[in-house]
Biopython code that builds the backbone (N, CA, C, O; Angstrom):
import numpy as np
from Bio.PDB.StructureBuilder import StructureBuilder

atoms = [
    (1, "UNK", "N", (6.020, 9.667, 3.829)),
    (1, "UNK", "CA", (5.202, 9.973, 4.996)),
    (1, "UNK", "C", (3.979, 9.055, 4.988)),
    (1, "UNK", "O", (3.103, 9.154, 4.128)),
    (2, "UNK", "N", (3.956, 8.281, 5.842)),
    (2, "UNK", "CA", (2.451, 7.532, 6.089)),
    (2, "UNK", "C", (1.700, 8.038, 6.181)),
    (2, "UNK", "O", (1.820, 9.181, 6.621)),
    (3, "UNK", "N", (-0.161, 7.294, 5.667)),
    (3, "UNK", "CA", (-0.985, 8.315, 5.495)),
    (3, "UNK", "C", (-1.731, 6.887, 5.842)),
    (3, "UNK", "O", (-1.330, 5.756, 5.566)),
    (4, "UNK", "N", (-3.263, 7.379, 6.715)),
    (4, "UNK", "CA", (-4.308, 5.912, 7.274)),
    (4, "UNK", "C", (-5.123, 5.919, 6.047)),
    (4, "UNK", "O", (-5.818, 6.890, 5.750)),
    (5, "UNK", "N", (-5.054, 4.903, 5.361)),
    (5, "UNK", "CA", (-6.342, 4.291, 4.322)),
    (5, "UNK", "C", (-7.562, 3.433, 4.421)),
    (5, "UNK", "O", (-7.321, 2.620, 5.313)),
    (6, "UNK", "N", (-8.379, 3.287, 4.088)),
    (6, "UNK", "CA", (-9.244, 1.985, 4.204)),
    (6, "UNK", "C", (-9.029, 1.049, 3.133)),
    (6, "UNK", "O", (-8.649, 1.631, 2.118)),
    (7, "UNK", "N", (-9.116, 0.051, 3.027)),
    (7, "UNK", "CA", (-8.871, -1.528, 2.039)),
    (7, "UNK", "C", (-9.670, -2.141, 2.461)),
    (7, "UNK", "O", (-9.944, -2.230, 3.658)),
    (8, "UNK", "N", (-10.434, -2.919, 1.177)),
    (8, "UNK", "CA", (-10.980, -3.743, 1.690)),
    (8, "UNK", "C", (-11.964, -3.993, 2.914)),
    (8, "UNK", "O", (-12.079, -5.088, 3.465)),
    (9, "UNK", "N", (-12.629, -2.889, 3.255)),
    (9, "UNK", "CA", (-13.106, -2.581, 4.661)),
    (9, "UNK", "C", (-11.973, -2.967, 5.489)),
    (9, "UNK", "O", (-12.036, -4.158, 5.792)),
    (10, "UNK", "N", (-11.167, -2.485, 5.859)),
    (10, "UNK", "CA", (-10.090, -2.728, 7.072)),
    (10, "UNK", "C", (-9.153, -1.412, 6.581)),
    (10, "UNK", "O", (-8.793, -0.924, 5.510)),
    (11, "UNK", "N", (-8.974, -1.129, 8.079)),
    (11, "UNK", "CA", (-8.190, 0.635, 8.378)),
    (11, "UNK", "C", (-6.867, -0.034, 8.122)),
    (11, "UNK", "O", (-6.625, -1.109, 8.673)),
    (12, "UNK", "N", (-6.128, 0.453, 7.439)),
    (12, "UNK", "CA", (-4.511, 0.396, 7.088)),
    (12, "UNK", "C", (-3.883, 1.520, 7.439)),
    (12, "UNK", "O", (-4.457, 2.526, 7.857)),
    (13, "UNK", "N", (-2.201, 1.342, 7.219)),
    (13, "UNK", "CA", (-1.069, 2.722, 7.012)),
    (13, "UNK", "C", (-1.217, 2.397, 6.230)),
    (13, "UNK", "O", (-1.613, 1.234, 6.163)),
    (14, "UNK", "N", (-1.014, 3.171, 5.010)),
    (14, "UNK", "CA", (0.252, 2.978, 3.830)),
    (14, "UNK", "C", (0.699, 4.171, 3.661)),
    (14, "UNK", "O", (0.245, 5.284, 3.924)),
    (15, "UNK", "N", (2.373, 3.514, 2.825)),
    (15, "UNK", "CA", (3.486, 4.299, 2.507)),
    (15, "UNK", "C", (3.563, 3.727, 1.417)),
    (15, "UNK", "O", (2.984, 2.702, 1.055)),
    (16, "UNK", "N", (4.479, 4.554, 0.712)),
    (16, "UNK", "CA", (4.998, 5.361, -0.528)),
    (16, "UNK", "C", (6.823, 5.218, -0.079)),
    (16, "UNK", "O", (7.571, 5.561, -0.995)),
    (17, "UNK", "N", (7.202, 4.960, 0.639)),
    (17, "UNK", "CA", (8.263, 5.870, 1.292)),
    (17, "UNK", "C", (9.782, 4.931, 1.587)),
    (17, "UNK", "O", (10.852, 5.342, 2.035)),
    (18, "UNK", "N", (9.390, 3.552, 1.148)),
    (18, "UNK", "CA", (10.006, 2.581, 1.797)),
    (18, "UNK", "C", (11.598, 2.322, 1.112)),
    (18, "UNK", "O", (11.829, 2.307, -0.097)),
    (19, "UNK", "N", (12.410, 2.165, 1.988)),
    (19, "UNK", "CA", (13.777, 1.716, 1.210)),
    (19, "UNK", "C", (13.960, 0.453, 0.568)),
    (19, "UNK", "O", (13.456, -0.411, 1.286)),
    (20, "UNK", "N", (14.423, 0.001, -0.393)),
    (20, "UNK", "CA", (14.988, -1.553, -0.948)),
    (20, "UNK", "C", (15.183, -2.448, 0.341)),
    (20, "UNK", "O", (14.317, -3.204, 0.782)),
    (21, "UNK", "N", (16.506, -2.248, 0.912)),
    (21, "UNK", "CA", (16.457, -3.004, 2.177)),
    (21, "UNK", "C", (15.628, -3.275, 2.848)),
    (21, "UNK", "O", (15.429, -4.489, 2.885)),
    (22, "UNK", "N", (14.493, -2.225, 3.923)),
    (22, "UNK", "CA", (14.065, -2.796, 4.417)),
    (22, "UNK", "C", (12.296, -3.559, 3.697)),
    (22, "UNK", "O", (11.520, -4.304, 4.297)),
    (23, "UNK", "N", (12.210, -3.170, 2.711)),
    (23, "UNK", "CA", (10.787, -4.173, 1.488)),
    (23, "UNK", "C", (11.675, -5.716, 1.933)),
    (23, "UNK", "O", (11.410, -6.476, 2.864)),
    (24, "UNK", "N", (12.726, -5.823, 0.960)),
    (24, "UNK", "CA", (13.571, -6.992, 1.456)),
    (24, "UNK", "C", (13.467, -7.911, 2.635)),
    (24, "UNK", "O", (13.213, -9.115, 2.650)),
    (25, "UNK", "N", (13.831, -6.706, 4.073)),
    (25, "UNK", "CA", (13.501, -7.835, 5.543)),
    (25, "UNK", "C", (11.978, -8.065, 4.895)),
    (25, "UNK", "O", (11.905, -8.975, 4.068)),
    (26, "UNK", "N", (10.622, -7.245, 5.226)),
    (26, "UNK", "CA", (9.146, -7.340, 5.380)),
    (26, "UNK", "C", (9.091, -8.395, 4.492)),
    (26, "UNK", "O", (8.516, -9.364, 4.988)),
    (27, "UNK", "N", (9.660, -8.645, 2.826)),
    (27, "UNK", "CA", (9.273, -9.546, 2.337)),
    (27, "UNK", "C", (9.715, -10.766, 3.264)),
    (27, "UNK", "O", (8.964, -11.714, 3.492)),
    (28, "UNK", "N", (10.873, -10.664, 3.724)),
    (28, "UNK", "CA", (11.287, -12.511, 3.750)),
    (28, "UNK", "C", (10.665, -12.763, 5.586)),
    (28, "UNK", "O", (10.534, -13.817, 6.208)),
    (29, "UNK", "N", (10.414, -11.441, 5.989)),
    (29, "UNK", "CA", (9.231, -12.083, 7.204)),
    (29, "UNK", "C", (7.974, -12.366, 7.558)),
    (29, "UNK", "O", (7.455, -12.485, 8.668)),
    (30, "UNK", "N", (7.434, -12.482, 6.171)),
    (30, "UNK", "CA", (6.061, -12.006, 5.945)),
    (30, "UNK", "C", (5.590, -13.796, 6.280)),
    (30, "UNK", "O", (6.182, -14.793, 5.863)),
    (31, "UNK", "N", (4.557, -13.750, 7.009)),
    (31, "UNK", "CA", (4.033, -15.598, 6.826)),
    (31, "UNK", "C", (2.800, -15.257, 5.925)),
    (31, "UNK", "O", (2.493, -14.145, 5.497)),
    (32, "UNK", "N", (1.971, -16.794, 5.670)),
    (32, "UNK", "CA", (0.999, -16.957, 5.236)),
    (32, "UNK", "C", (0.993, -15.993, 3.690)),
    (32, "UNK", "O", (0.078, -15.375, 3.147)),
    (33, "UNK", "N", (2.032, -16.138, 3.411)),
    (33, "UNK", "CA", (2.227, -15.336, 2.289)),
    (33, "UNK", "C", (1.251, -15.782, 0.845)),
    (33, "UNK", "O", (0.905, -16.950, 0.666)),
    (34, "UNK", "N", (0.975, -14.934, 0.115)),
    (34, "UNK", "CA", (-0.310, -15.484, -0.955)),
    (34, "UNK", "C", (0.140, -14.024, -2.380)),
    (34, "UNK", "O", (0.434, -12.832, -2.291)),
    (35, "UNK", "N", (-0.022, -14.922, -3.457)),
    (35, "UNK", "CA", (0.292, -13.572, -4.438)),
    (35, "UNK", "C", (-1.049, -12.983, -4.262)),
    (35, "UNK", "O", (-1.742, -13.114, -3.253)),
    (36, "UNK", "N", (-1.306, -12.435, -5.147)),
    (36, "UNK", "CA", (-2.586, -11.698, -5.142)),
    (36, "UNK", "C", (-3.423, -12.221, -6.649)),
    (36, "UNK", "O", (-2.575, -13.095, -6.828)),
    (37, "UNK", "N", (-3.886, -12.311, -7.240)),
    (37, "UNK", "CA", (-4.226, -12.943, -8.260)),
    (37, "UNK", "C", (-5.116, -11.827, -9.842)),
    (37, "UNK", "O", (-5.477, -12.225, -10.950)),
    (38, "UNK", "N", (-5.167, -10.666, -9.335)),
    (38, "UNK", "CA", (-5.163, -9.808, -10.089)),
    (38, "UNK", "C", (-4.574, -8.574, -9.981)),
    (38, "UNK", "O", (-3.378, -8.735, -9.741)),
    (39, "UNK", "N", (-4.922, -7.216, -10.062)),
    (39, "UNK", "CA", (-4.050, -6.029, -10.405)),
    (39, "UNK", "C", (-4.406, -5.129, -9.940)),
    (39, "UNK", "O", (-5.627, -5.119, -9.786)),
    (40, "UNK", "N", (-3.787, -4.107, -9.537)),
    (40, "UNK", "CA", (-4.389, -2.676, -8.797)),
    (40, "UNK", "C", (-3.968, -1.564, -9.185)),
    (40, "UNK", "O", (-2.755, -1.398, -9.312)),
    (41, "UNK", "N", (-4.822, -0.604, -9.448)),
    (41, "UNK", "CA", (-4.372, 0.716, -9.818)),
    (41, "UNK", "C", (-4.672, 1.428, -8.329)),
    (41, "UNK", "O", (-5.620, 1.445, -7.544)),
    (42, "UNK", "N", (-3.471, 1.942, -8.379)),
    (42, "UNK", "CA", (-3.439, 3.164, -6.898)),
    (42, "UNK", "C", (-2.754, 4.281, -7.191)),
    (42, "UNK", "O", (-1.593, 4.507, -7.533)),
    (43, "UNK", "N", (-4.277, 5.321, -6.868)),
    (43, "UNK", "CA", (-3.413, 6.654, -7.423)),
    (43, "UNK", "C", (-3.420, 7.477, -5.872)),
    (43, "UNK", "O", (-4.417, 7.610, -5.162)),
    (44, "UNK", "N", (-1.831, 8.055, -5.522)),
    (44, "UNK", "CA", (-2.280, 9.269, -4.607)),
    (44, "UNK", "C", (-2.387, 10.353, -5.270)),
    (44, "UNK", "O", (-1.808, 10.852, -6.236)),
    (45, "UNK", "N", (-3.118, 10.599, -4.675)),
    (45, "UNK", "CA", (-3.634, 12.676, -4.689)),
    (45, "UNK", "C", (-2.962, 13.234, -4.015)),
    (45, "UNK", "O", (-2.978, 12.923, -2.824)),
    (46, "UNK", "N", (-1.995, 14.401, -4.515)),
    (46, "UNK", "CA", (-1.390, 15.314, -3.960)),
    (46, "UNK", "C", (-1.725, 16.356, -4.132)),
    (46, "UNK", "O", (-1.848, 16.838, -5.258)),
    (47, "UNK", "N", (-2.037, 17.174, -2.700)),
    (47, "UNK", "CA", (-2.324, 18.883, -2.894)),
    (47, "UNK", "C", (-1.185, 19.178, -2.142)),
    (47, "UNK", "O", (-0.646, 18.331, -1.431)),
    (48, "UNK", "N", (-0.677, 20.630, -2.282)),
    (48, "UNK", "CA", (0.239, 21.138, -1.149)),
    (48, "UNK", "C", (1.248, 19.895, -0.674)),
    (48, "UNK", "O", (1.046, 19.130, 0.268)),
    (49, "UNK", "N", (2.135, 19.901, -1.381)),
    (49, "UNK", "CA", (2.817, 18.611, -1.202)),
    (49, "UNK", "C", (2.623, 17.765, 0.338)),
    (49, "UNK", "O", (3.165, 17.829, 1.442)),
    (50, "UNK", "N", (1.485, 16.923, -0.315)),
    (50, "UNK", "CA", (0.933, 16.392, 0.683)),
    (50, "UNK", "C", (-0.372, 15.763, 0.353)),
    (50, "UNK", "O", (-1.279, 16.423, -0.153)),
    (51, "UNK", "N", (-0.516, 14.151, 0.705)),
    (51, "UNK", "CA", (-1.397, 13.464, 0.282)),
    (51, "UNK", "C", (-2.412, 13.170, 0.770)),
    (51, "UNK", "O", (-2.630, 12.473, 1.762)),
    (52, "UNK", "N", (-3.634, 14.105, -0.447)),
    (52, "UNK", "CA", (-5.018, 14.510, -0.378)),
    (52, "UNK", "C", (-5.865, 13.635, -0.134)),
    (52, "UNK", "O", (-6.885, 13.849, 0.521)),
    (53, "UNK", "N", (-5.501, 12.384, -0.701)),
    (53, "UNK", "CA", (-6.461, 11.327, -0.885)),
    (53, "UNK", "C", (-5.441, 10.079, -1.705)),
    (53, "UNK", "O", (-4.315, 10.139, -2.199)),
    (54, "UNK", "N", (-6.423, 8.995, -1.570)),
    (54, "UNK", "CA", (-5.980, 7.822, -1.990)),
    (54, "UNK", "C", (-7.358, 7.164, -2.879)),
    (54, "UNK", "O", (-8.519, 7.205, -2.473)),
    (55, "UNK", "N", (-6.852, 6.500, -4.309)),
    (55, "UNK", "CA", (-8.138, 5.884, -4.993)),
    (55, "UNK", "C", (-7.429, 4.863, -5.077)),
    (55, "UNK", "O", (-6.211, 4.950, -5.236)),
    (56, "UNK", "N", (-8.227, 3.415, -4.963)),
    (56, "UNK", "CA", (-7.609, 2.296, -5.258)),
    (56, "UNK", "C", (-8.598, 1.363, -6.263)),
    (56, "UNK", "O", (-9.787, 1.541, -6.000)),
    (57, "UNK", "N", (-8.470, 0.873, -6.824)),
    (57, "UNK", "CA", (-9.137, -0.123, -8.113)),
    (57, "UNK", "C", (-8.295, -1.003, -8.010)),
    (57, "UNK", "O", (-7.089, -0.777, -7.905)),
    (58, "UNK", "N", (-9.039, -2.605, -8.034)),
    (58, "UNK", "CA", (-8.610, -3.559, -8.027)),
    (58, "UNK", "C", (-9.285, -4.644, -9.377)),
    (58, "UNK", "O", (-10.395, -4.496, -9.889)),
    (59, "UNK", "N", (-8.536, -5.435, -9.640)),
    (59, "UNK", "CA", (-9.151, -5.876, -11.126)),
    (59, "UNK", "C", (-8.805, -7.270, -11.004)),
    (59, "UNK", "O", (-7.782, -7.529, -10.370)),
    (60, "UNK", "N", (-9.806, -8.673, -11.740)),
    (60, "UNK", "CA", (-9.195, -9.950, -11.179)),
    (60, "UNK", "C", (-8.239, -10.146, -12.373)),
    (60, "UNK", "O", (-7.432, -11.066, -12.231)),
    (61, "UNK", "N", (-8.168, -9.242, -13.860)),
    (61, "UNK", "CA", (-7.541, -9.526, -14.617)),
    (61, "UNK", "C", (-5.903, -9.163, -14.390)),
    (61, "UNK", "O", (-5.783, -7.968, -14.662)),
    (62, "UNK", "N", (-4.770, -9.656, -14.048)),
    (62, "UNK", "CA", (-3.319, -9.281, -13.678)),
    (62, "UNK", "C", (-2.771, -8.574, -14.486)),
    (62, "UNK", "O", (-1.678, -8.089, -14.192)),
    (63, "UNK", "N", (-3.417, -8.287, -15.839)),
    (63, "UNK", "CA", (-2.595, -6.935, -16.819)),
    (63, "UNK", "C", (-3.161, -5.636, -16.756)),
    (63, "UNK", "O", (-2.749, -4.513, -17.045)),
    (64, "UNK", "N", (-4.474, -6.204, -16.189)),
    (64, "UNK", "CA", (-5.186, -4.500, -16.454)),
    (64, "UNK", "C", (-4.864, -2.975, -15.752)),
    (64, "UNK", "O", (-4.978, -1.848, -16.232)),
    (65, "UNK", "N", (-4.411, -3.436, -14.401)),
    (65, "UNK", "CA", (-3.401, -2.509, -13.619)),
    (65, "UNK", "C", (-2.027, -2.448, -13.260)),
    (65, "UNK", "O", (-1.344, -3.465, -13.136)),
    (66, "UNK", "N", (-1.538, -1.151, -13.065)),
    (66, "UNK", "CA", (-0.174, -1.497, -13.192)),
    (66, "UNK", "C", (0.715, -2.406, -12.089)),
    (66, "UNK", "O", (1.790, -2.975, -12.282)),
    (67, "UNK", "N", (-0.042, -2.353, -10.958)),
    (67, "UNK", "CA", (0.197, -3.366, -9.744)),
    (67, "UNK", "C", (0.040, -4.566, -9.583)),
    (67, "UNK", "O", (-0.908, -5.295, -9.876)),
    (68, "UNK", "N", (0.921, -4.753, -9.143)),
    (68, "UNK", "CA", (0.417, -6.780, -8.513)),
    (68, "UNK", "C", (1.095, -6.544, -6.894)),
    (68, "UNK", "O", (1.861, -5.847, -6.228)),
    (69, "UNK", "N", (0.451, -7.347, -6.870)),
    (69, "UNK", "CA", (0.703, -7.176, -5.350)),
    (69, "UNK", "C", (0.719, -9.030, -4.487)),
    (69, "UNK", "O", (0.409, -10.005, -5.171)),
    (70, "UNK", "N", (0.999, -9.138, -3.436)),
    (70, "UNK", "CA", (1.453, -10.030, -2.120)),
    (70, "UNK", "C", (0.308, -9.539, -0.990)),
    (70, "UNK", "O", (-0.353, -8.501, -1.017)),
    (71, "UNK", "N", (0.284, -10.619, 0.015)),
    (71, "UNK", "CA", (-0.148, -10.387, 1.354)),
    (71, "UNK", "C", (0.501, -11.162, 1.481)),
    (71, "UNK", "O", (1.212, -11.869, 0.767)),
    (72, "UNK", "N", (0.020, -10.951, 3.572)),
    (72, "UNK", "CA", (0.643, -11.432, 4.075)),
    (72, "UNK", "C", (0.856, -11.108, 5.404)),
    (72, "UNK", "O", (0.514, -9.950, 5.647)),
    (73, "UNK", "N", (1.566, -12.086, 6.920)),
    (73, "UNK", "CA", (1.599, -11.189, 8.179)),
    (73, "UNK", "C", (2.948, -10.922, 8.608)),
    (73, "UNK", "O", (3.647, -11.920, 8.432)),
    (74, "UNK", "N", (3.610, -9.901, 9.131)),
    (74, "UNK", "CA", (4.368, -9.775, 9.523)),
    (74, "UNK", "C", (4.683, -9.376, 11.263)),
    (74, "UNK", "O", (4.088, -8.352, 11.599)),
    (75, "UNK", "N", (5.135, -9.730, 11.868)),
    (75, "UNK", "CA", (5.164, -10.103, 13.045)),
    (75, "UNK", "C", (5.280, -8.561, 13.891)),
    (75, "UNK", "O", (5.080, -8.321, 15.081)),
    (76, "UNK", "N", (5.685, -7.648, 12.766)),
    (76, "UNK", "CA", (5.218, -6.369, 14.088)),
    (76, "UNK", "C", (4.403, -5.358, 13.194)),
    (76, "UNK", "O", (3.894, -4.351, 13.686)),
    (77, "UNK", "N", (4.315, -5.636, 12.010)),
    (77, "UNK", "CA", (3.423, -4.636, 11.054)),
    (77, "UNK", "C", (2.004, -5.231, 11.078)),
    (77, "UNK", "O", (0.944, -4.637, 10.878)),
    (78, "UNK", "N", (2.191, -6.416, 11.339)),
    (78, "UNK", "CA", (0.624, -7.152, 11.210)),
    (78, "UNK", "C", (0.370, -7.832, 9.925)),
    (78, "UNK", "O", (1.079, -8.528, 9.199)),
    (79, "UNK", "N", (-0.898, -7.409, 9.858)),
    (79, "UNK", "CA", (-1.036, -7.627, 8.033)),
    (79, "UNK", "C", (-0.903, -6.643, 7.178)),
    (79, "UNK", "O", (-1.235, -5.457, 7.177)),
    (80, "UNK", "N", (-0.092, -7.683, 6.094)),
    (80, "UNK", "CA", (1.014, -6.535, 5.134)),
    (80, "UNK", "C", (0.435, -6.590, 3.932)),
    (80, "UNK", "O", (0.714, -7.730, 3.560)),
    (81, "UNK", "N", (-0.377, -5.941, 2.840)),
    (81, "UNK", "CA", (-0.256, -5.729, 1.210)),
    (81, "UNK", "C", (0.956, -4.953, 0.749)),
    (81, "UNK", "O", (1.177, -3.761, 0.967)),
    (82, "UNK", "N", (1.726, -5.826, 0.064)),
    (82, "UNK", "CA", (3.276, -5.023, -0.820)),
    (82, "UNK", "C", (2.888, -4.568, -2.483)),
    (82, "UNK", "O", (2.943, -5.457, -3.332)),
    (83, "UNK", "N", (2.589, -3.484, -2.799)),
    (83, "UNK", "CA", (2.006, -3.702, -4.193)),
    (83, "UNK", "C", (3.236, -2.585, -4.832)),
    (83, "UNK", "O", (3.568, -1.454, -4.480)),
    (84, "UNK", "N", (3.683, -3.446, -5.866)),
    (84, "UNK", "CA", (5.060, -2.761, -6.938)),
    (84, "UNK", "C", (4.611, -3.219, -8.127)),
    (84, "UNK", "O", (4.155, -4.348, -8.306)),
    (85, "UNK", "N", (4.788, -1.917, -9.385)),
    (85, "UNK", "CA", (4.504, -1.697, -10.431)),
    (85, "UNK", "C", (5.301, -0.551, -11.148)),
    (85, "UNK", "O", (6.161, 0.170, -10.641)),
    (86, "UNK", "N", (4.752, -0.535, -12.649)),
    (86, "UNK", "CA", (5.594, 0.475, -12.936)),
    (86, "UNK", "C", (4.326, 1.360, -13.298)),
    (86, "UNK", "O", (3.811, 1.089, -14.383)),
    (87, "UNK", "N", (3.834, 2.222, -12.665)),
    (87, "UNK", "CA", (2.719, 3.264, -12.867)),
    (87, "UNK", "C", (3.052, 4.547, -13.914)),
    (87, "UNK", "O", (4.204, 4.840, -14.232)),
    (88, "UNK", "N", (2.286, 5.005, -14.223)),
    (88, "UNK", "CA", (2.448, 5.598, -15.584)),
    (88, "UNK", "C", (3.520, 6.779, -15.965)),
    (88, "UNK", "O", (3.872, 7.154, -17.083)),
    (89, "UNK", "N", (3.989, 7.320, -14.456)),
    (89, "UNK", "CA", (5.427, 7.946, -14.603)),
    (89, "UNK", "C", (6.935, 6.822, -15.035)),
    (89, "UNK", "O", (8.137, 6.942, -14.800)),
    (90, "UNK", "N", (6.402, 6.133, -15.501)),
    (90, "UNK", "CA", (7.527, 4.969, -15.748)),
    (90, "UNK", "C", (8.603, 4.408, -14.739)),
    (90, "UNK", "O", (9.518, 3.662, -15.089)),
    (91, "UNK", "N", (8.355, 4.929, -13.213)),
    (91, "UNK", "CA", (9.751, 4.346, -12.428)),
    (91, "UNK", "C", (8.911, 3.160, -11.859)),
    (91, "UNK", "O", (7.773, 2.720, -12.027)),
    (92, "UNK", "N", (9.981, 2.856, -11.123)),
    (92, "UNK", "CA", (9.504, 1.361, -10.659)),
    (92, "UNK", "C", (9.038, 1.876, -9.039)),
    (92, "UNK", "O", (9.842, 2.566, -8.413)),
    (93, "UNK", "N", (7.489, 1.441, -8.306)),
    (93, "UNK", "CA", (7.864, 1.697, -7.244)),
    (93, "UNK", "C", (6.722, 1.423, -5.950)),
    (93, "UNK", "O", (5.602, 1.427, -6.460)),
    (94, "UNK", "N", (6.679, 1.306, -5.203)),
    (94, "UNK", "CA", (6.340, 0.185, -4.159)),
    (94, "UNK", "C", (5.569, 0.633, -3.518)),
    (94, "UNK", "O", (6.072, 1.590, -2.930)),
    (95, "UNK", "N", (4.257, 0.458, -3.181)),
    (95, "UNK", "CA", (2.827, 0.813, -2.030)),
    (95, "UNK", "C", (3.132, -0.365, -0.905)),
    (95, "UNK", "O", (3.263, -1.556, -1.187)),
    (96, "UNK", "N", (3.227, 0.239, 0.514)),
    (96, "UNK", "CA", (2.625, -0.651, 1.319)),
    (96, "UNK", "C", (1.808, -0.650, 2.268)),
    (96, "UNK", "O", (2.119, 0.277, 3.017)),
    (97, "UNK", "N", (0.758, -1.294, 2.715)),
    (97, "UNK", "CA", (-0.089, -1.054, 3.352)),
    (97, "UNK", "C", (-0.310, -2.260, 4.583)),
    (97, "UNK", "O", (-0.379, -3.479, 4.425)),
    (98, "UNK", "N", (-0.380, -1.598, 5.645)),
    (98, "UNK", "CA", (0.122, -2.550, 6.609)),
    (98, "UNK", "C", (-0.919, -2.584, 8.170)),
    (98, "UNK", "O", (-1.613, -1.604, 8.438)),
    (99, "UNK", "N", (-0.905, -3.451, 8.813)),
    (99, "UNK", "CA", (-2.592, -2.786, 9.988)),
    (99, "UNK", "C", (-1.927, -2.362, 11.140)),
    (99, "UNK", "O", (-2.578, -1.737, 11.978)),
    (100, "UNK", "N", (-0.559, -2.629, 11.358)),
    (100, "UNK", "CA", (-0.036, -2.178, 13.485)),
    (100, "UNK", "C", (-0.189, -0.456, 13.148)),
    (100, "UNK", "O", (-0.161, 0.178, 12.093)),
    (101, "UNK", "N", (-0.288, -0.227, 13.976)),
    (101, "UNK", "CA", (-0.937, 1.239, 14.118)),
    (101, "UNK", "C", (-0.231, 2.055, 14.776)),
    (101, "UNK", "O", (-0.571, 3.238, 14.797)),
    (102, "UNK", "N", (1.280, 1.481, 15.685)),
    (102, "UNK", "CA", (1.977, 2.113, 16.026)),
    (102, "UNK", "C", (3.523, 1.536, 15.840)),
    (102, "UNK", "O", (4.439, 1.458, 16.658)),
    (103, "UNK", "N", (3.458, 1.213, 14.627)),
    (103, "UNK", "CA", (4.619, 0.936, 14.237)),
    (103, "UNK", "C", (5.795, 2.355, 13.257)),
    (103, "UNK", "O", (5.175, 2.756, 12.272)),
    (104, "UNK", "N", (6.642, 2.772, 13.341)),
    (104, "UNK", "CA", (7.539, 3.946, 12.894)),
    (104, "UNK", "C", (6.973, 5.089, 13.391)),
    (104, "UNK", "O", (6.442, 5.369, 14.466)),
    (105, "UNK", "N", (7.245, 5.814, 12.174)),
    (105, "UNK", "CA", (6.911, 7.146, 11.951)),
    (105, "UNK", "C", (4.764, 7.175, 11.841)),
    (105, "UNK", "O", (4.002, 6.613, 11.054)),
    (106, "UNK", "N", (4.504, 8.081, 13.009)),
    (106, "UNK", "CA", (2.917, 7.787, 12.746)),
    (106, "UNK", "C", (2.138, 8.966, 11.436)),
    (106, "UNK", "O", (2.649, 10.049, 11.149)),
    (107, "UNK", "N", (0.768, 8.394, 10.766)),
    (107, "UNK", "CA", (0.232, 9.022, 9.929)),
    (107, "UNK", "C", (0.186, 10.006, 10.455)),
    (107, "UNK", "O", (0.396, 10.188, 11.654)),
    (108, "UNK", "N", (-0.175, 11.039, 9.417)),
    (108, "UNK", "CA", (-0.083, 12.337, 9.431)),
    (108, "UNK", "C", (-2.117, 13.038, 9.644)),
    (108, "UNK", "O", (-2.757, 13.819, 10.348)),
    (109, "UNK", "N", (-2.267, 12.344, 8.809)),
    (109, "UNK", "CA", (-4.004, 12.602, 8.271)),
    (109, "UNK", "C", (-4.581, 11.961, 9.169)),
    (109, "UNK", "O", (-4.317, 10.783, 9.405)),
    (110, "UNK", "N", (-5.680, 12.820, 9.962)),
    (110, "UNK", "CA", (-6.615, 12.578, 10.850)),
    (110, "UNK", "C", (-7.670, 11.345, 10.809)),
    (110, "UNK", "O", (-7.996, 10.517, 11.660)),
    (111, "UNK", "N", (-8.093, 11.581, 9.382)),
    (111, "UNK", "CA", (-9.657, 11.434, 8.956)),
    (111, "UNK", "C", (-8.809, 10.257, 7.866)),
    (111, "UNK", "O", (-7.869, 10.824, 7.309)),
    (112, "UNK", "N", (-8.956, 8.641, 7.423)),
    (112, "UNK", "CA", (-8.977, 7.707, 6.986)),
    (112, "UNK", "C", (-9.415, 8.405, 5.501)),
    (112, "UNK", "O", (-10.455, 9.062, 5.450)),
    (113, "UNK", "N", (-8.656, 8.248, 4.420)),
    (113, "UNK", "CA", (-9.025, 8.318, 2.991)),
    (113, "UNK", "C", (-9.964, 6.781, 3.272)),
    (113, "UNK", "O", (-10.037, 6.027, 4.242)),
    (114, "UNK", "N", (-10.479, 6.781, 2.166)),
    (114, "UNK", "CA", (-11.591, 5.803, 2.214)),
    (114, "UNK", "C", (-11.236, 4.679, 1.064)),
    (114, "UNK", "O", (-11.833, 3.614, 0.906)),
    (115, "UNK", "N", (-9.844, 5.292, 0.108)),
    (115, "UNK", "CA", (-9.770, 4.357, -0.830)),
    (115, "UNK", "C", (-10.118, 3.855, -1.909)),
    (115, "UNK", "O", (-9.600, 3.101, -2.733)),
    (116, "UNK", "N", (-11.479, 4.601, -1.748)),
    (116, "UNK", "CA", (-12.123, 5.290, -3.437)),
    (116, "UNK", "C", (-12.178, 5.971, -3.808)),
    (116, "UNK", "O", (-12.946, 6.025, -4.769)),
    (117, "UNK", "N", (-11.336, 7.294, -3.373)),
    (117, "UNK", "CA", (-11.321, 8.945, -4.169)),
    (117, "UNK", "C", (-12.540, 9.329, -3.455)),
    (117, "UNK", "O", (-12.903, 10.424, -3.886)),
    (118, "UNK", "N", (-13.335, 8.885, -2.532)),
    (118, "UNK", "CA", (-14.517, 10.061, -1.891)),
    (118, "UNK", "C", (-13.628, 10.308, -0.998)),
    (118, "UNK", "O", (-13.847, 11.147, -0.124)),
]
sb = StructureBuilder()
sb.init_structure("model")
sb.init_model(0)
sb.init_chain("A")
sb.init_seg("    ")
for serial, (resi, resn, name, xyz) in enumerate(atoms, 1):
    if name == "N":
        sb.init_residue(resn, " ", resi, " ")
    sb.init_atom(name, np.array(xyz, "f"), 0.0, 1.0, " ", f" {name:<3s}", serial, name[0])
structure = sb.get_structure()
């Protein structure tokens, strides 16, 4: 389920939610593509199955979090961050955060997590 975040000062979706296939298309349509050059820890908060909040930490060192991540634009999502890691439940698994605002299924949460746990 998509949920609206802030990054970076800029309002995003992100999901949690995404299939293999379609990460696959977004990757190979993505332009202006750029790795990211350090690491991100992103934790959601779940209350009531359902996500409370979002904290994000970003680090320039690439081991210190379990994420690495891509940008990038994609022609109907906009601008795309793809961040996959193996976070401390050990599976493998994929954040994306993206700016079209009416693209799929719309967020659920009114009020923008802010992206630092306030």
């Amino acid at each position: 389920m998509p949920w609206k975040v802030r990054f970076r000062d800029k309002d995003f979706i992100g999901n949690e939610g995404w299939d293999p296939e379609f990460e696959f298309e977004v990757r190979e349509a993505l332009t202006h593509t750029q790795e990211l050059s350090g690491s991100a820890e992103i934790i959601i908060h779940v209350k009531d199955n359902s996500v409370d909040d979002v904290t994000v930490h970003e680090s320039s060192d690439p081991d210190e979090f379990p994420f690495n991540g891509v940008h990038g634009h994609h022609p109907e999502l906009g601008e795309v961050f793809l961040f996959s890691g193996v976070p401390d439940d050990g599976e493998g698994q994929l954040i994306a955060l993206y700016s079209a605002k009416d693209f799929g299924e719309q967020p659920y949460n009114d009020e923008r997590f802010t992206g630092d746990g306030s």
